[in-house]
BAGU-595571 format. One line per field, with one value per residue: residue number from 1; residue in three letters; x, y, z of N, C-alpha, C in turn. Coordinates in pm, 1 decimal. Layout:
% BAGU-595571
seq [NUM;...];
type [ALA;...];
n.px [X;...];
n.py [Y;...];
n.pz [Z;...];
ca.px [X;...];
ca.py [Y;...];
ca.pz [Z;...];
c.px [X;...];
c.py [Y;...];
c.pz [Z;...];
This chain:
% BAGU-595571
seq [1;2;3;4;5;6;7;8;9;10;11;12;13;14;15;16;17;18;19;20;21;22;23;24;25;26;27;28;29;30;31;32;33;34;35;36;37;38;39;40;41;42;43;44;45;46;47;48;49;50;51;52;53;54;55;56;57;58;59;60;61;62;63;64;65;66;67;68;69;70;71;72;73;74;75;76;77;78;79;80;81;82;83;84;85;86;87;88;89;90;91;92;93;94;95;96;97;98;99;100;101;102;103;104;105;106;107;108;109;110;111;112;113;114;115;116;117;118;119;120;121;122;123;124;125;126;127;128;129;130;131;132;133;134;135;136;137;138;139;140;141;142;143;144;145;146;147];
type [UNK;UNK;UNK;UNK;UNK;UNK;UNK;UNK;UNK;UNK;UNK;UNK;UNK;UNK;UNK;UNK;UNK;UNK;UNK;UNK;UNK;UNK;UNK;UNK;UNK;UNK;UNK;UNK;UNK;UNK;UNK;UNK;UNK;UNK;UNK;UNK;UNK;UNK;UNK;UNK;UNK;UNK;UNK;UNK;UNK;UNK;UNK;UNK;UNK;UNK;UNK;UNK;UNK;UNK;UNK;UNK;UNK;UNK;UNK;UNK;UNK;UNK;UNK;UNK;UNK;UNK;UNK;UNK;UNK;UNK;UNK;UNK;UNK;UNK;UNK;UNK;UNK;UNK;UNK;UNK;UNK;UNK;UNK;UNK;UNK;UNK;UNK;UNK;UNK;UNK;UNK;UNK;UNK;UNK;UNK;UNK;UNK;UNK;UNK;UNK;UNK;UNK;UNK;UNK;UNK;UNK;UNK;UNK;UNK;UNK;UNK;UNK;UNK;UNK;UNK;UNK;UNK;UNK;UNK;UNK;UNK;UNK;UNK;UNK;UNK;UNK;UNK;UNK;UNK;UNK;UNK;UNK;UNK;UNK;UNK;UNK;UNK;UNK;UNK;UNK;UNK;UNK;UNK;UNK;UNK;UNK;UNK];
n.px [-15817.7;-15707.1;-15467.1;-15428.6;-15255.2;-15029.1;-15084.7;-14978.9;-14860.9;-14750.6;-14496.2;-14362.9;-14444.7;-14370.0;-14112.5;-14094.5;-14222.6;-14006.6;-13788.8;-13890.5;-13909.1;-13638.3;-13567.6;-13460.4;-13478.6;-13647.5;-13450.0;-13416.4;-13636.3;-13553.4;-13529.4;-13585.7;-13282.0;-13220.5;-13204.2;-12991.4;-12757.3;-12486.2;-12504.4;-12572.1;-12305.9;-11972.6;-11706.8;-11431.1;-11187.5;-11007.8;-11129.3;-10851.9;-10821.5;-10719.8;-10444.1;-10231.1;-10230.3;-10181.6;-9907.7;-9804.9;-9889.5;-9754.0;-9468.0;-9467.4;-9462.2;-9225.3;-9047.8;-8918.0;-8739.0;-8615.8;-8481.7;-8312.1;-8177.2;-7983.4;-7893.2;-7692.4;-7544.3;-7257.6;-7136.1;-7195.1;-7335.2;-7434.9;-7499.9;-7666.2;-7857.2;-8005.5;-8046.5;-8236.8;-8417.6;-8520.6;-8621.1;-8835.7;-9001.9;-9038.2;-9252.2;-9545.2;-9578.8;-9509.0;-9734.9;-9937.1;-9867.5;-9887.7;-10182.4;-10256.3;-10160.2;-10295.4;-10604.0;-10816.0;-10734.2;-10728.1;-10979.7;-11047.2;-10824.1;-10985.7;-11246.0;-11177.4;-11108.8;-11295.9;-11483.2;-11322.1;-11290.9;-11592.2;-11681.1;-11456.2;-11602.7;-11826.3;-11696.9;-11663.9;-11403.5;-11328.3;-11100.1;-10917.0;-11135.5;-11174.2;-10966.8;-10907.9;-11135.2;-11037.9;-10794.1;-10928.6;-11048.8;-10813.7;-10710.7;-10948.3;-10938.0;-10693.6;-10712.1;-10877.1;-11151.3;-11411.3;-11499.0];
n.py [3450.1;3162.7;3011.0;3167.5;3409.3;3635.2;4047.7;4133.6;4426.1;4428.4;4343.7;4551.8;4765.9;4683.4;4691.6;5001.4;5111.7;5014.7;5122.7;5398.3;5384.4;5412.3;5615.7;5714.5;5784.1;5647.4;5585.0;5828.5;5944.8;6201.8;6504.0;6796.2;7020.7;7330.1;7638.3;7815.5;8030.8;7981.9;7679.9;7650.9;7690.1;7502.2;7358.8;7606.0;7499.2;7160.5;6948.6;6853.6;6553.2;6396.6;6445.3;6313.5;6044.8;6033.9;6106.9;5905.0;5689.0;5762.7;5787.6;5499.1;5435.1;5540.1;5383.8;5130.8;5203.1;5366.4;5225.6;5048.4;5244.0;5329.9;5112.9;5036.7;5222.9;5167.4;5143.3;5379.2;5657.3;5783.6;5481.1;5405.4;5552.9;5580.3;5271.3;5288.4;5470.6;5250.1;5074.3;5202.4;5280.0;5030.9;4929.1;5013.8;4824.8;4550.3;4545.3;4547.8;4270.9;4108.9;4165.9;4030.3;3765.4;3701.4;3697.4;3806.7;3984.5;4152.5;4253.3;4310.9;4544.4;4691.3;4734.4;4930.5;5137.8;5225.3;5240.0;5515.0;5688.6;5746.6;5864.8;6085.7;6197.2;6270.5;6466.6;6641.2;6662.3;6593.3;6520.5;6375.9;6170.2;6035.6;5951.1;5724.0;5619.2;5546.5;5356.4;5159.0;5048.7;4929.1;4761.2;4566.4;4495.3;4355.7;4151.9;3992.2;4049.3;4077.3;4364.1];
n.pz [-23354.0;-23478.3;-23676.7;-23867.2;-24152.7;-24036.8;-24040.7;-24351.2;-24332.2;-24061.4;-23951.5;-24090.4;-23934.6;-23667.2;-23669.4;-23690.6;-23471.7;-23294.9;-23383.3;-23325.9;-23065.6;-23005.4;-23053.9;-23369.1;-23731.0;-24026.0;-24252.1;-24527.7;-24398.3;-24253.1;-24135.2;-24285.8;-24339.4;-24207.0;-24453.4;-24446.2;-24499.5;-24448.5;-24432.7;-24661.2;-24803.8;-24928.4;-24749.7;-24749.8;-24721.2;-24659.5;-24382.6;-24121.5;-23980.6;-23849.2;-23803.9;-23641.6;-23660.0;-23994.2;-23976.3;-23866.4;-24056.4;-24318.2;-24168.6;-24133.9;-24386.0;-24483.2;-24343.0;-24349.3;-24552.5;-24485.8;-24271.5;-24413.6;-24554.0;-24306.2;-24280.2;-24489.6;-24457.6;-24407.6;-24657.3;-24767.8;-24785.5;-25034.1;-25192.6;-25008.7;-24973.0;-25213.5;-25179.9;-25035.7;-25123.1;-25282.6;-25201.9;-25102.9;-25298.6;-25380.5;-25240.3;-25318.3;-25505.4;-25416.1;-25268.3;-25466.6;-25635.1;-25419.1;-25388.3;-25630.3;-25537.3;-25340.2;-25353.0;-25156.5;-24983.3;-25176.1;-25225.5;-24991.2;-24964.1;-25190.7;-25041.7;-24800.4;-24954.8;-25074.9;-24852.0;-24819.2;-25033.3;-25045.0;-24793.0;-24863.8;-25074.6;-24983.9;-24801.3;-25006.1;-25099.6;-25404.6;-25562.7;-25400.2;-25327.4;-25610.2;-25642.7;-25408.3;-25505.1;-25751.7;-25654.2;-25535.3;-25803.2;-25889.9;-25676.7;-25689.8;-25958.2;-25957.2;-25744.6;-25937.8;-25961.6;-26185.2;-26374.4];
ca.px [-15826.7;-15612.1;-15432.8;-15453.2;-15167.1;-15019.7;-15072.1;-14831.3;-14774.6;-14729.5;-14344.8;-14304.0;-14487.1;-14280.7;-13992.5;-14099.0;-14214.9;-13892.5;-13684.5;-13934.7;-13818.2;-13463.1;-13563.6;-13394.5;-13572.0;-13574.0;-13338.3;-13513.0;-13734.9;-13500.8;-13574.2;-13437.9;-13186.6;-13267.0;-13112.7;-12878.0;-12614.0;-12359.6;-12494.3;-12526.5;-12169.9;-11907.2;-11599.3;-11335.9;-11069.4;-11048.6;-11041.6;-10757.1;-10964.4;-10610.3;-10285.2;-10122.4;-10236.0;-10146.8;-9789.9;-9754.5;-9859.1;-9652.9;-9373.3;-9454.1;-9448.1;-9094.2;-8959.1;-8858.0;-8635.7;-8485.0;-8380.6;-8229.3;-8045.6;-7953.3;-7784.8;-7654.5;-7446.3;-7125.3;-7109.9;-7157.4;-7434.3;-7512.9;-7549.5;-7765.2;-7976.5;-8056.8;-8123.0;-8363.1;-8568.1;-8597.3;-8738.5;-8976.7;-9080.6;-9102.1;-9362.7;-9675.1;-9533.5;-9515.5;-9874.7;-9996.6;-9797.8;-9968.0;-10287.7;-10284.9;-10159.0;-10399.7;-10697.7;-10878.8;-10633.2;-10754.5;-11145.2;-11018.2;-10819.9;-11106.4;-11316.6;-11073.0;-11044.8;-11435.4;-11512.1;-11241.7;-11376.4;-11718.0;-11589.8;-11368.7;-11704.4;-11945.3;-11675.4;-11696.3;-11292.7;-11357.1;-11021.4;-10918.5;-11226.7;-11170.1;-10802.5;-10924.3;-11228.6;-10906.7;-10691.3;-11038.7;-11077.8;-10732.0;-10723.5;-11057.4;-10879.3;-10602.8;-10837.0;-10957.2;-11345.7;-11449.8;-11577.3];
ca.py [3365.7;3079.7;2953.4;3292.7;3469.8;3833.4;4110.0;4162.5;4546.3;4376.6;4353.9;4713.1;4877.2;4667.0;4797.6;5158.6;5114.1;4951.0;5264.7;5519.3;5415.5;5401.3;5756.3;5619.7;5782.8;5502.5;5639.5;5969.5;6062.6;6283.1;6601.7;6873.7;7100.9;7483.1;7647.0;7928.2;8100.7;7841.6;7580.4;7619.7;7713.2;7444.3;7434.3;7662.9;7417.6;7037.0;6952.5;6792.3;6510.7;6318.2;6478.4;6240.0;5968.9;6091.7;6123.3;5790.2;5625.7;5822.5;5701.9;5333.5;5363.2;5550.1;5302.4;4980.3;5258.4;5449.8;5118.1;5016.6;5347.7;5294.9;4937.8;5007.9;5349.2;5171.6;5139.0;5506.7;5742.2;5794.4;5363.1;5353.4;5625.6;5540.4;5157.1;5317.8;5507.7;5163.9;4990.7;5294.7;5269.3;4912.2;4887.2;4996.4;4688.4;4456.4;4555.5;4497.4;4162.4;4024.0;4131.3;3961.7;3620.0;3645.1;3772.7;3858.1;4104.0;4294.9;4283.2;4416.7;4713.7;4768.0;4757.8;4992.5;5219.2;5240.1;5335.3;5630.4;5752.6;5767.5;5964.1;6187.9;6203.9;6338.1;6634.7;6789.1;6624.6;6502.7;6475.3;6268.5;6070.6;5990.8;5874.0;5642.1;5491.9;5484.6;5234.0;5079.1;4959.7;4864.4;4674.5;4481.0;4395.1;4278.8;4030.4;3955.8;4069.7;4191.8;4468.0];
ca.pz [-23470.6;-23481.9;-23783.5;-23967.4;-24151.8;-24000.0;-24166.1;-24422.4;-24293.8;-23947.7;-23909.7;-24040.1;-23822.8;-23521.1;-23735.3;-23746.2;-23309.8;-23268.3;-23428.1;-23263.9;-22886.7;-23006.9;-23155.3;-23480.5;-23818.5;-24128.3;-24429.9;-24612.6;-24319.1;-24162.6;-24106.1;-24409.7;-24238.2;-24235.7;-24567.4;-24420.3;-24625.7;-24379.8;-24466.2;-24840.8;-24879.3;-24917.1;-24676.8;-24806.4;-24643.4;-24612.4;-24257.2;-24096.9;-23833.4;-23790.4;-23871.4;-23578.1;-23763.1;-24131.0;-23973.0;-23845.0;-24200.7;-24338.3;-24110.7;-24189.6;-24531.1;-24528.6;-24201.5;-24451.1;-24658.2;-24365.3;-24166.3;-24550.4;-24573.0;-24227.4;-24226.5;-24589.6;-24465.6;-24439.1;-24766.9;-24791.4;-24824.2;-25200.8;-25197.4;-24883.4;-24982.8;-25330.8;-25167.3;-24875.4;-25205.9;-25395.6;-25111.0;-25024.0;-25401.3;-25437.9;-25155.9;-25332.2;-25633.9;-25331.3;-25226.1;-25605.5;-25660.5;-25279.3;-25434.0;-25705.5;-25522.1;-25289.7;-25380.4;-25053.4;-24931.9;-25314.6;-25204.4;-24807.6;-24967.4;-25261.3;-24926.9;-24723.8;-25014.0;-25112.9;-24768.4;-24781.8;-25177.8;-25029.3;-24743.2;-24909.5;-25175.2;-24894.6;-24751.2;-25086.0;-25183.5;-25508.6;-25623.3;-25328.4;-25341.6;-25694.3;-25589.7;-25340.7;-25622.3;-25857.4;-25568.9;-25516.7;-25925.2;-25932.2;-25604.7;-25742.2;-26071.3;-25891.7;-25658.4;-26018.5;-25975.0;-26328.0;-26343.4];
c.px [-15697.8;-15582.6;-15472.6;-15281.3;-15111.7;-15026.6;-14952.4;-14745.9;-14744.1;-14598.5;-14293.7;-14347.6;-14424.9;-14186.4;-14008.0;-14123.4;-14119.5;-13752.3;-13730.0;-13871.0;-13667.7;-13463.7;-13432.3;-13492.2;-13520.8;-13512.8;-13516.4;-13610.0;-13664.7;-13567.8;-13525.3;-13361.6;-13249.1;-13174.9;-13072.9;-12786.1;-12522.1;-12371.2;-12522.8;-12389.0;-12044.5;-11820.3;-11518.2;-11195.2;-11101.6;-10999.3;-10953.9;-10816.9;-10813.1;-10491.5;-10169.9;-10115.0;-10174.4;-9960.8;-9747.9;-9775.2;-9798.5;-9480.0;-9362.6;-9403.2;-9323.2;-9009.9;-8883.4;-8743.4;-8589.0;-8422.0;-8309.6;-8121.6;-7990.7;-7851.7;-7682.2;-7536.7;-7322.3;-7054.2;-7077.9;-7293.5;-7451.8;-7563.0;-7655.0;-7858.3;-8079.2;-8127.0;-8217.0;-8467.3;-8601.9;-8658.5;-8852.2;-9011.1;-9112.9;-9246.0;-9517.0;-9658.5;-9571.4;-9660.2;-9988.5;-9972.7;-9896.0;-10104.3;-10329.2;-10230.7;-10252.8;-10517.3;-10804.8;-10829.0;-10708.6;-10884.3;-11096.3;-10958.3;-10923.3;-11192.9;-11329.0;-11115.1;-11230.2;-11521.9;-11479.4;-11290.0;-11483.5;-11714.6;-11545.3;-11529.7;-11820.2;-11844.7;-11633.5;-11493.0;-11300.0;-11244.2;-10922.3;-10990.6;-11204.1;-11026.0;-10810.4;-11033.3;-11105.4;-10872.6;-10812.7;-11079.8;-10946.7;-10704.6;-10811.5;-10981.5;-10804.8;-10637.9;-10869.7;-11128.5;-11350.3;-11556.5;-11713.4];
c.py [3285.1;3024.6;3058.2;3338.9;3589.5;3862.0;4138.9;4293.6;4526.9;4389.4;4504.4;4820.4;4787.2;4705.6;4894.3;5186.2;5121.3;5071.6;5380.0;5465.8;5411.0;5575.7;5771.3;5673.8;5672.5;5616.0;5724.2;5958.7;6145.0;6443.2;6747.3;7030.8;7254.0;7557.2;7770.1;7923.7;8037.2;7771.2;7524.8;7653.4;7627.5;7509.3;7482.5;7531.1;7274.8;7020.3;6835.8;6677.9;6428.0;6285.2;6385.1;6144.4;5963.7;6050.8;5983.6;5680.2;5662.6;5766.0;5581.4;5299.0;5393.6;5470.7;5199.1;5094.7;5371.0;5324.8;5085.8;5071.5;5357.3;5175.3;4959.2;5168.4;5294.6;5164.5;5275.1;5540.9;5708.6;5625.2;5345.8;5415.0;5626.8;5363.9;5155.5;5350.2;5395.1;5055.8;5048.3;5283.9;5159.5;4859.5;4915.4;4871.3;4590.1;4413.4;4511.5;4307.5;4048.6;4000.4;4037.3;3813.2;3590.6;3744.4;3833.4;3955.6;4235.5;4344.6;4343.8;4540.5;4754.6;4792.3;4897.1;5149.5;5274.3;5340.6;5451.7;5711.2;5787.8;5859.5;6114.7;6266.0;6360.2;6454.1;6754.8;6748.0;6568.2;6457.4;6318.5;6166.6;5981.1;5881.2;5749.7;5564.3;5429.8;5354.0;5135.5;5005.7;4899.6;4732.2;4564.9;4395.3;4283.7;4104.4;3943.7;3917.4;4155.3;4295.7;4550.1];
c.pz [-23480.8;-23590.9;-23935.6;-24021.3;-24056.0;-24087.1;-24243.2;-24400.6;-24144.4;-23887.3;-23926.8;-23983.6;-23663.4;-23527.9;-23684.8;-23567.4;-23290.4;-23232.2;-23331.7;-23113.2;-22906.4;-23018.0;-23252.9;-23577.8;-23914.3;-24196.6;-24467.7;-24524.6;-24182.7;-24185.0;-24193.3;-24290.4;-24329.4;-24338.6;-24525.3;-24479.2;-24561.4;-24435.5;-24640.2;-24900.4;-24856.7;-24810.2;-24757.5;-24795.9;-24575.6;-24456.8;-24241.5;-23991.1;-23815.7;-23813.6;-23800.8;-23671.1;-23930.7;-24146.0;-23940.7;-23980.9;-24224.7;-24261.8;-24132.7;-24261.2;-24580.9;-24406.0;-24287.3;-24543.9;-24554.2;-24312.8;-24316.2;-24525.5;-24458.2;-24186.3;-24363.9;-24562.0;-24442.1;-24537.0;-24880.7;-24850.9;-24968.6;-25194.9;-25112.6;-24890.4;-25111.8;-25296.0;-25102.8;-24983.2;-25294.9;-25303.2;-25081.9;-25148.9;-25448.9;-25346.4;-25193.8;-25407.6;-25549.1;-25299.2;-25351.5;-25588.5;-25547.1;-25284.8;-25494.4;-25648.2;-25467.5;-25227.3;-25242.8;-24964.9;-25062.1;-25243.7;-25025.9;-24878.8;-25013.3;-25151.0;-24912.1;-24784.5;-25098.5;-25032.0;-24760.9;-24891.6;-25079.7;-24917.5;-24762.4;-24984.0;-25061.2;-24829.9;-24854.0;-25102.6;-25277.7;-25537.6;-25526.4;-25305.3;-25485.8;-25708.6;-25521.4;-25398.5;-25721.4;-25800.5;-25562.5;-25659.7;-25912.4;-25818.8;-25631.8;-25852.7;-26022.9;-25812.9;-25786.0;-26045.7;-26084.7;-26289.2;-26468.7];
């Protein structure tokens, strides 16, 4: 028949083929997992998936206030070390301030920081998840997307 519509359930059943040779189920037809006393009991202990990592942020974010207290020691310890902790504390301010000039840096962390909540959300860290929705409203404001 020429000059007919398709059927309208036409595409999702090339969909639903499509997925089956990928062996791909759609969203909610997975399969429910077997309810063993394991797997109904939270982890006791958040895992660690990338303590190298962890350490090298960490290093970043105190590198701008060690090289400080570093160039500023001839002046003498107590000065160089009090100027290394007001550079390592002005750097989240910096990160606010950049937001708010330019707003597409706010909507990449709120991104960043959405993905990591949701994350944190699903291994059963709430309080860390809620930490990373927190940075994720304030990063948004910042951008200036009402909320």
């Amino acid at each position: 028949m020429t000059g007919t519509q398709p059927s309208p359930g036409g595409d999702e059943l090339r969909a639903r083929h499509y997925l089956h040779r990928l062996h791909v189920r759609p969203f909610g037809h997975q399969e429910p997992l077997p309810a063993t006393p394991e797997a109904l009991t939270p982890p006791t202990t958040s895992p660690q998936e990338h303590p190298m990592l962890l350490l090298v942020l960490c290093l970043a974010g105190l590198a701008p206030g060690i090289a400080t207290a570093w160039l500023l020691r001839t002046r003498g310890w107590p000065i160089a070390v009090l100027a290394g902790i007001g550079v390592t504390i002005s750097l989240p301010g910096l990160l606010i301030v950049s937001m708010i000039a330019f707003p597409p840096l706010g909507i990449a962390v709120a991104l960043a920081a959405i993905a990591a909540a949701l994350r944190a959300y699903d291994d059963g860290r709430v309080l860390i998840g809620s930490t990373w929705a927190t940075t994720a409203v304030v990063a948004l404001t910042c951008a200036g997307v009402a909320l």
